[in-house]
C-alpha positions as CSV (number, residue, x, y, z in Angstrom):
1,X,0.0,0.0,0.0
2,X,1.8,3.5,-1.5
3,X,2.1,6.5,1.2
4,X,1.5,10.0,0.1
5,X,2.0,13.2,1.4
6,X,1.4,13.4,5.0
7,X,1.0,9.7,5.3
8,X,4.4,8.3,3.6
9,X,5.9,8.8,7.7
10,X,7.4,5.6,9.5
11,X,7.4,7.7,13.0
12,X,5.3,11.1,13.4
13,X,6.5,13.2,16.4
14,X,3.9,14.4,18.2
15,X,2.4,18.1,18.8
16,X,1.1,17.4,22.8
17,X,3.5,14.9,23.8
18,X,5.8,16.1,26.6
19,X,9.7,15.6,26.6
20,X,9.2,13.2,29.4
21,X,6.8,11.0,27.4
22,X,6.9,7.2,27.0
23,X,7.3,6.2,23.4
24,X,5.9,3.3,21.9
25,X,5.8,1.4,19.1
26,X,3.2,-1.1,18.6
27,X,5.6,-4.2,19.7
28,X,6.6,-2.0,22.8
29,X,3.0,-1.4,23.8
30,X,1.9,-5.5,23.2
31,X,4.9,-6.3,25.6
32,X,4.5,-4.5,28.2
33,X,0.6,-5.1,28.1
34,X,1.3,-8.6,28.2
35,X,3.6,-8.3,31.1
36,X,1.1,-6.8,33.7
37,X,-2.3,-7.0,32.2
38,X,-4.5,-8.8,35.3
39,X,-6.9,-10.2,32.6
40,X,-4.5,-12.3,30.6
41,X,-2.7,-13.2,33.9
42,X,-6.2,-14.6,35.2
43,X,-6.4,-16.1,31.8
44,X,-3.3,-17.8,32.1
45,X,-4.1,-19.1,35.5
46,X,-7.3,-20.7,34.5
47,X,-5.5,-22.5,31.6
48,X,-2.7,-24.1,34.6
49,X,-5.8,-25.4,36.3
50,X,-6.8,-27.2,33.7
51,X,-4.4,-28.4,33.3
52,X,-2.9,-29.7,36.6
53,X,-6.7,-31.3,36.5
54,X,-5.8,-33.4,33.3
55,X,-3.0,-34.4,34.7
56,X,-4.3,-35.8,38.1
57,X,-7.2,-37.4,36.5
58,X,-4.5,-40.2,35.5
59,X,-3.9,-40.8,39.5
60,X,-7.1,-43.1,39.3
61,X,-5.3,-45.3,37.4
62,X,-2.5,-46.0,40.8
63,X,-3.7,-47.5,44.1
64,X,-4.7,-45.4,47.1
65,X,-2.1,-47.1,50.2
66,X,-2.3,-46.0,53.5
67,X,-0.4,-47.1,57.1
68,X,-1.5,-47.8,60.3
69,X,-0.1,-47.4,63.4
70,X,-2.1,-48.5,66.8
71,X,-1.7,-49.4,70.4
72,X,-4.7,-50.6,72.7
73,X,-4.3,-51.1,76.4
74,X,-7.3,-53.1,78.4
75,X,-9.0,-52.8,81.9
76,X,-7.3,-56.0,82.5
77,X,-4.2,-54.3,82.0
78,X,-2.6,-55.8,78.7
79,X,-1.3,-53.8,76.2
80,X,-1.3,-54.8,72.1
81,X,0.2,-52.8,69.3
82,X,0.1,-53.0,65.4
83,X,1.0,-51.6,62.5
84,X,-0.1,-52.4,58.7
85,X,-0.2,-51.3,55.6
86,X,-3.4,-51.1,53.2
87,X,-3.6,-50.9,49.3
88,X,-6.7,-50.6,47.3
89,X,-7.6,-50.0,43.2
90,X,-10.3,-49.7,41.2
91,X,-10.4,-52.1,38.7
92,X,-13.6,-51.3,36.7
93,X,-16.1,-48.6,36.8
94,X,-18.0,-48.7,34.2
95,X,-15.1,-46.7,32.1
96,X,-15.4,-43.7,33.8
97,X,-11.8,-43.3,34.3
98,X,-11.0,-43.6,31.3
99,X,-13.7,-41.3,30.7
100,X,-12.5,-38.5,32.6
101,X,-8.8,-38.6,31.5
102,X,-10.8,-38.2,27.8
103,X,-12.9,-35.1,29.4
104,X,-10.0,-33.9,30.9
105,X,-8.2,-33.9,28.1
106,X,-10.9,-31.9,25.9
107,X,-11.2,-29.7,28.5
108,X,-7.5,-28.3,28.8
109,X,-8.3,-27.9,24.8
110,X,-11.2,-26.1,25.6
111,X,-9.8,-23.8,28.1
112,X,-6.1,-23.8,25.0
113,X,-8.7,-21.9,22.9
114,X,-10.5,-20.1,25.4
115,X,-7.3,-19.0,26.3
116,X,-6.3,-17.9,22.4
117,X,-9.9,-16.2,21.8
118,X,-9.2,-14.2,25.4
119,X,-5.8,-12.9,23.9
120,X,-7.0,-12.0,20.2
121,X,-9.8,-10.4,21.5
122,X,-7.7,-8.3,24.1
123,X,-4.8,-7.6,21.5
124,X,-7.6,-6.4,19.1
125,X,-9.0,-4.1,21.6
126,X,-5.2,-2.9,22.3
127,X,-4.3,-2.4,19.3
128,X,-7.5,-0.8,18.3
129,X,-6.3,1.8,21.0
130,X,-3.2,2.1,20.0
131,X,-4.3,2.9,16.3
132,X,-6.5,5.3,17.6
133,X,-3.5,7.4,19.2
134,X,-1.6,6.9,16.6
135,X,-4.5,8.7,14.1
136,X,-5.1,11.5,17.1
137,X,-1.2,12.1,16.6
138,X,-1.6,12.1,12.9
139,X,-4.7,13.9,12.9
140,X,-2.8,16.7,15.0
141,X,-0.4,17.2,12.5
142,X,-2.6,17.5,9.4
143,X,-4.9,19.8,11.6
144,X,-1.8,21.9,12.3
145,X,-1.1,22.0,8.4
146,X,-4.3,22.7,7.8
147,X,-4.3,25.8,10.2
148,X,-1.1,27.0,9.4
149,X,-2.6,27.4,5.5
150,X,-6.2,28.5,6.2
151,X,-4.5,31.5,8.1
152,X,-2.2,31.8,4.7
153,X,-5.5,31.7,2.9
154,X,-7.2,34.4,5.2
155,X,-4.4,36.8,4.9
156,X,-4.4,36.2,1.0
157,X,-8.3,37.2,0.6
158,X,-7.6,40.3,3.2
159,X,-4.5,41.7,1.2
160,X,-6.7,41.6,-1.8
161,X,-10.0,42.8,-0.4
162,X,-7.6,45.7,1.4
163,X,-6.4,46.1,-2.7
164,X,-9.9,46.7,-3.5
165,X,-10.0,43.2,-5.4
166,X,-12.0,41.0,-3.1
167,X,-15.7,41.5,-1.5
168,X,-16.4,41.6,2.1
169,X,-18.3,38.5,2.3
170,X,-15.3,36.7,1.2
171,X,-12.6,38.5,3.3
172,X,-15.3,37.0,6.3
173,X,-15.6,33.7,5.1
174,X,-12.0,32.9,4.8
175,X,-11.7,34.5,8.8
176,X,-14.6,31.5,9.4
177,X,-12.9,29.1,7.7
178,X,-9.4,30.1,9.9
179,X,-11.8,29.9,13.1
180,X,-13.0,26.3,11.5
181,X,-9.6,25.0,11.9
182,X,-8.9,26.7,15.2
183,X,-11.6,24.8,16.5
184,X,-10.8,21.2,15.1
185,X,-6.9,21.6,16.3
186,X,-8.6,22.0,19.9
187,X,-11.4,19.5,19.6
188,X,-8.7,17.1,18.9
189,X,-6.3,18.3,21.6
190,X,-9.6,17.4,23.9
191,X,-9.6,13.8,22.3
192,X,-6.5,12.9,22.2
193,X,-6.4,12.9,26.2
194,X,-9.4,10.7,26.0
195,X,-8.1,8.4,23.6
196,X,-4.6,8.0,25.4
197,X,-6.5,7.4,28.6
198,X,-8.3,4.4,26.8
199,X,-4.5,3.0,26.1
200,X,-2.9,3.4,29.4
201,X,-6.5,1.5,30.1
202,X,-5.9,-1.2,28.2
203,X,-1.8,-1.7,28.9
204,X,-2.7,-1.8,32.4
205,X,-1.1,1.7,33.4
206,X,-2.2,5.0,35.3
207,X,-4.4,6.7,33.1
208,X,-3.2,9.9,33.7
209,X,0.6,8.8,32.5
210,X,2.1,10.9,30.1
211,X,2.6,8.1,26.0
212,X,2.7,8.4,23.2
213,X,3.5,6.0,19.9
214,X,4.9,5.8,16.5
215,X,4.0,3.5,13.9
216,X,2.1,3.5,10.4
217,X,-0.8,2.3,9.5
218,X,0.5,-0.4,7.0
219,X,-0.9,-3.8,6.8
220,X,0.1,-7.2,5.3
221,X,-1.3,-8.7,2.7
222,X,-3.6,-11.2,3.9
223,X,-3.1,-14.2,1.8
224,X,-5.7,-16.5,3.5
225,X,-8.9,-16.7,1.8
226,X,-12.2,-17.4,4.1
227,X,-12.7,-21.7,4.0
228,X,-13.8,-24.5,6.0
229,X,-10.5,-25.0,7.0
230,X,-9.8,-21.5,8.5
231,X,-13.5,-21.5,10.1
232,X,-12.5,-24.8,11.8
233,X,-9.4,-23.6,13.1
234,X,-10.8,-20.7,15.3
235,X,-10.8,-20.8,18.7
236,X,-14.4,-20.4,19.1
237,X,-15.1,-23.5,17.0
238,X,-12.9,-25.5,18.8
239,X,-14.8,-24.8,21.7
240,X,-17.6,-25.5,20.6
241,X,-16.3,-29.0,19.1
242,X,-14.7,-29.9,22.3
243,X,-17.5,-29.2,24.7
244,X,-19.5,-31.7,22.4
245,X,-16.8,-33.9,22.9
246,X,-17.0,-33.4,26.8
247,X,-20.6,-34.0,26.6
248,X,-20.4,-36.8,24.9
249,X,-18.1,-38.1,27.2
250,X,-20.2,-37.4,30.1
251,X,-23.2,-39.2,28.4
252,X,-20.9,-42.5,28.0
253,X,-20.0,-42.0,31.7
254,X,-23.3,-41.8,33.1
255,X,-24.2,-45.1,31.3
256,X,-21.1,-46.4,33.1
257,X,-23.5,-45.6,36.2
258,X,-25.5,-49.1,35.1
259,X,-22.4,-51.0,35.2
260,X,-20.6,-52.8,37.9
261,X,-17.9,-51.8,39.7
262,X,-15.1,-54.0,40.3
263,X,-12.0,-53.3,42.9
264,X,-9.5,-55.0,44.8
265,X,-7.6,-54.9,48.0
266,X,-4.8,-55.4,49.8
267,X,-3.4,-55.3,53.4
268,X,-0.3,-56.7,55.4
269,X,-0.1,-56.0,59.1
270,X,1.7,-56.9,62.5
271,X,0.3,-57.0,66.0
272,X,1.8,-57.9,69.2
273,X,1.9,-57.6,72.9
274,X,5.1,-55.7,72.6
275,X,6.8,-53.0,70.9
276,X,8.2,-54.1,67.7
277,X,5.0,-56.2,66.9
278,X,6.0,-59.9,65.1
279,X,3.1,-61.2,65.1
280,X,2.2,-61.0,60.9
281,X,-1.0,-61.1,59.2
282,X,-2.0,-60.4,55.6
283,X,-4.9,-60.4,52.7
284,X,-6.3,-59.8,49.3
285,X,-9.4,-59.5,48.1
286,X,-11.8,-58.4,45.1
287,X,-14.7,-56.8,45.2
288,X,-17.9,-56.5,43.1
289,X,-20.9,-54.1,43.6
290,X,-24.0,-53.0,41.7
291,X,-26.4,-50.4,42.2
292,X,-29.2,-51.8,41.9
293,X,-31.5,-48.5,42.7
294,X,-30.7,-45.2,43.5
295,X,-34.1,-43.6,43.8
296,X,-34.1,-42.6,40.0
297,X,-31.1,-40.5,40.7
298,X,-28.4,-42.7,37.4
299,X,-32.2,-42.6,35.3
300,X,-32.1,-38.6,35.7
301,X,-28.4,-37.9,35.4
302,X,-28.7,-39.8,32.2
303,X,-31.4,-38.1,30.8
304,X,-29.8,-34.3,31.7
305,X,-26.7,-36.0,30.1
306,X,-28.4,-36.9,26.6
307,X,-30.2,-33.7,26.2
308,X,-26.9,-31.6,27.7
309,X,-25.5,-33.5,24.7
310,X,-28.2,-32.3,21.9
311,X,-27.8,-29.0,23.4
312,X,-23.4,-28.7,22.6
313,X,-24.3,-30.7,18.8
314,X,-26.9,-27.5,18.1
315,X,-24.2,-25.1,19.7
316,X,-21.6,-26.8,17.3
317,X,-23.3,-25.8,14.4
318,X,-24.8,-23.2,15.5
319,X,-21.6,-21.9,15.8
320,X,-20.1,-22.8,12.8
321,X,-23.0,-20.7,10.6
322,X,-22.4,-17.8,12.8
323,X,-18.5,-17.7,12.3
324,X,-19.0,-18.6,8.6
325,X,-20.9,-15.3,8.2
326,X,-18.4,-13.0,10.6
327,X,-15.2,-14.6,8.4
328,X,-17.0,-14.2,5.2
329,X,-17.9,-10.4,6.7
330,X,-15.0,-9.6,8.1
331,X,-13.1,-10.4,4.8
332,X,-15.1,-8.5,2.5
333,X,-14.8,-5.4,4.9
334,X,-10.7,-5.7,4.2
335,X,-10.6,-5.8,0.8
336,X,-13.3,-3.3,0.5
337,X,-11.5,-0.9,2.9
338,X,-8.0,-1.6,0.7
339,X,-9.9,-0.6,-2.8
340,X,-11.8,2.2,-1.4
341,X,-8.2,3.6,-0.2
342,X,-6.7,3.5,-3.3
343,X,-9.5,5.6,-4.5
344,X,-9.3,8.0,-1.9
345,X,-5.3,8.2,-2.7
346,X,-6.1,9.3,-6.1
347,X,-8.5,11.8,-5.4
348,X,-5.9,13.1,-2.6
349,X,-3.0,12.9,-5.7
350,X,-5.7,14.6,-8.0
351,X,-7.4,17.3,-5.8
352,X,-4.0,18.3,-4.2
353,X,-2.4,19.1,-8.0
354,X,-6.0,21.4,-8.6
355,X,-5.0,23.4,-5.6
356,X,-1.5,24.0,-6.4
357,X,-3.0,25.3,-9.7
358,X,-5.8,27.0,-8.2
359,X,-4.1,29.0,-6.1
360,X,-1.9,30.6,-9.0
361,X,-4.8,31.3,-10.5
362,X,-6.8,32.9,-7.9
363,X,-3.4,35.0,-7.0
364,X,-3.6,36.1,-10.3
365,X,-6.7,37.2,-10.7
366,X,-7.4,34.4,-13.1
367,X,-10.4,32.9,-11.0
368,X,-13.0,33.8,-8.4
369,X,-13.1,33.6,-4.6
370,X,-15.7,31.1,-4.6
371,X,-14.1,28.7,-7.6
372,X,-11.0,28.6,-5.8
373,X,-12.1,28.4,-2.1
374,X,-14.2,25.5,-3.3
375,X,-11.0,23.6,-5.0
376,X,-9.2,24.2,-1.1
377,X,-11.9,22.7,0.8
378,X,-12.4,19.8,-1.7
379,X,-8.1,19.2,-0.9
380,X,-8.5,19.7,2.4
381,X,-11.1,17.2,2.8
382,X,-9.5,15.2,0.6
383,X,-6.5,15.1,3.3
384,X,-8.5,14.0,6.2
385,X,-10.4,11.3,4.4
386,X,-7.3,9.8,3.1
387,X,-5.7,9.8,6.3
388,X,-9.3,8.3,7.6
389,X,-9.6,6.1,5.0
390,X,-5.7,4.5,5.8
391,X,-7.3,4.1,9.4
392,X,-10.2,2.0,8.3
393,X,-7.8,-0.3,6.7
394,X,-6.0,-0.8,9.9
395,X,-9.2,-1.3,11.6
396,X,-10.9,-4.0,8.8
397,X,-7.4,-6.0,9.7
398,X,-7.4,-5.9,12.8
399,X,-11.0,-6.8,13.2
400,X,-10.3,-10.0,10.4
401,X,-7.4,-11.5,12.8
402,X,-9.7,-10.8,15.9
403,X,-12.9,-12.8,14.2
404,X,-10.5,-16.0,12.9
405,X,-8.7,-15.5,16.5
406,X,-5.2,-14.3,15.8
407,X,-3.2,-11.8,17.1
408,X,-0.3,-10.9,14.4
């Protein structure tokens, strides 16, 4: 994407930003937001939960063991002691264990994605801030250009209308138009503590710090086309998918409620009269049990399970239709943005060579107030919606890696 003019800048120094200032380029702001951001830290925590969860769902798989120690002393006045050790494991249990290493599992992928979507949704919203900073600073300097030749313009039309040459309602127009841009530069000095408020916001600093940034507004080209491929690999599908997965799961695990459970057991042990006991004693055993009735409790936990299940299938493609249309959107809103700023770049190239001749002209007498004044406003314009028109570009990329859950 060419730069023009005003725009062709790789850093823009910045009309309110004190000597003391921070600057930042984009990397530099997505670092240090990352370092002390509470969200993503909160994020991040979430995402070692699940995880230390997967892992200790495999501990069902080991046997629990435990040790005993006792002494027990009679009215009769004897004393006994023991000690033992006892073992127990699960054998069978209607596959729930292996069940829940499978949910587990899903769900540390579940919380991978949740984790991605949290962090392209709160790099889009920083970067959106940063852009916006970045266009106040820009904006600043074109209004500053802008001021410094309306008040050129002003005193053109009053040397001529002191010459006799020019009306009244001209000489007054061109003092409005002056006043115009007066007004902007200060309406934007007003924003542009809002909008690096919402920054410091968004890194995680004092609001009230002193930043500012340096950048352009160029974007890559985006060589990935919307597909079923791209839709599929989005966090937000991948949730979806795996929480059908986990309710799936769950369904097979609440049928596992209707089969037996089968465990086995193991102790060794010594007793005694006297301290260190010899006397030594041990067993094994297995054990089967069925539930025969649970007051409807399985038959109810079953049924929430299947329709729970019905519920994450409809989400799944539910979800898939929705994201279809906000990729599909999202792209369309790029490449429109791109075109439509390659038109506004000619119109900028076009309407800025009319002025330059204009303004001959007008100096010399060659055309009216009103022909010329109409040929500045029509550049001037053209200036701001080029420089808006560079932003919306930014702002369609941004928004395309946010929806297909990237954050560069």
């Amino acid at each position: 994407m060419k730069k023009t003019g005003i725009f062709f800048l790789s850093q823009v120094i910045f009309i309110f930003a004190a000597a003391s200032a921070e600057m930042f380029t984009w990397t530099s702001v997505l670092e240090e937001a990352l370092k002390i951001n509470p969200v993503l830290e909160n994020a991040r925590s979430t995402l070692e939960l699940a995880d230390i969860s997967y892992k200790s769902s495999y501990l069902n798989f080991f046997p629990d063991l435990s040790g005993s120690m006792s002494m027990r002393r009679s009215d009769s006045g004897s004393t006994s002691y023991g000690i033992g050790l006892n073992s127990s494991l699960s054998l069978f249990r209607g596959f729930k264990n292996v069940n829940e290493v499978k949910s587990k599992k899903a769900n540390l992928t579940v919380q991978e994605a949740t984790y991605k979507r949290k962090l392209a949704d709160f790099v889009y919203d920083l970067r959106m801030a940063y852009a916006e900073l970045l266009k106040t600073q820009m904006t600043e300097g074109l209004l500053s250009d802008i001021q410094s030749r309306r008040k050129n313009n002003m005193e053109l039309v009053k040397l001529r209308y002191d010459a006799g040459r020019e009306d009244r309602g001209a000489y007054l127009r061109s003092e409005a138009d002056f006043l115009q841009s007066e007004y902007e530069m200060k309406s934007e000095e007003r924003n542009f503590r809002i909008v690096r408020a919402k920054l410091l916001k968004n890194i995680g600093k004092d609001i009230y710090g002193v930043i500012s940034v340096t950048g352009t507004f160029k974007v890559p080209e985006i060589d990935e086309k919307p597909s079923r491929a791209l839709l599929e690999s989005t966090p937000d599908y991948i949730i979806a998918k795996y929480r059908l997965d986990i309710s799936e799961l769950d369904l097979k695990s609440k049928y596992g409620d209707f089969y037996p459970n089968l465990s086995a057991s193991g102790s060794v042990s010594r007793s005694g009269a006297e301290w260190f006991p010899d006397q030594d004693s041990w067993s094994v055993g297995l054990s089967l049990s069925y539930p025969f009735f649970s007051g409807g409790k399985d038959f109810y936990e079953l049924k929430s399970a299947k329709l729970n299940w019905m519920i994450t299938e409809n989400d799944l493609e539910n979800t898939g239709y929705d994201l279809m249309f906000q990729i599909e959107s999202a792209y369309n809103d790029l490449i429109d943005s791109v075109e439509f700023y390659k038109v506004r770049e000619k119109y900028y190239s076009a309407r800025k060579e009319r002025s330059d001749i204009s303004r001959e002209k007008y100096i010399n007498g060659l055309i009216s107030y009103q022909d010329w004044d109409s040929i500045e406003n029509e550049y001037i314009n053209a200036q701001k919606s080029l420089l808006d028109a560079e932003y919306n570009v930014f702002a369609s990329w941004a928004k395309w890696l946010k929806v297909v859950g990237e954050e560069e």
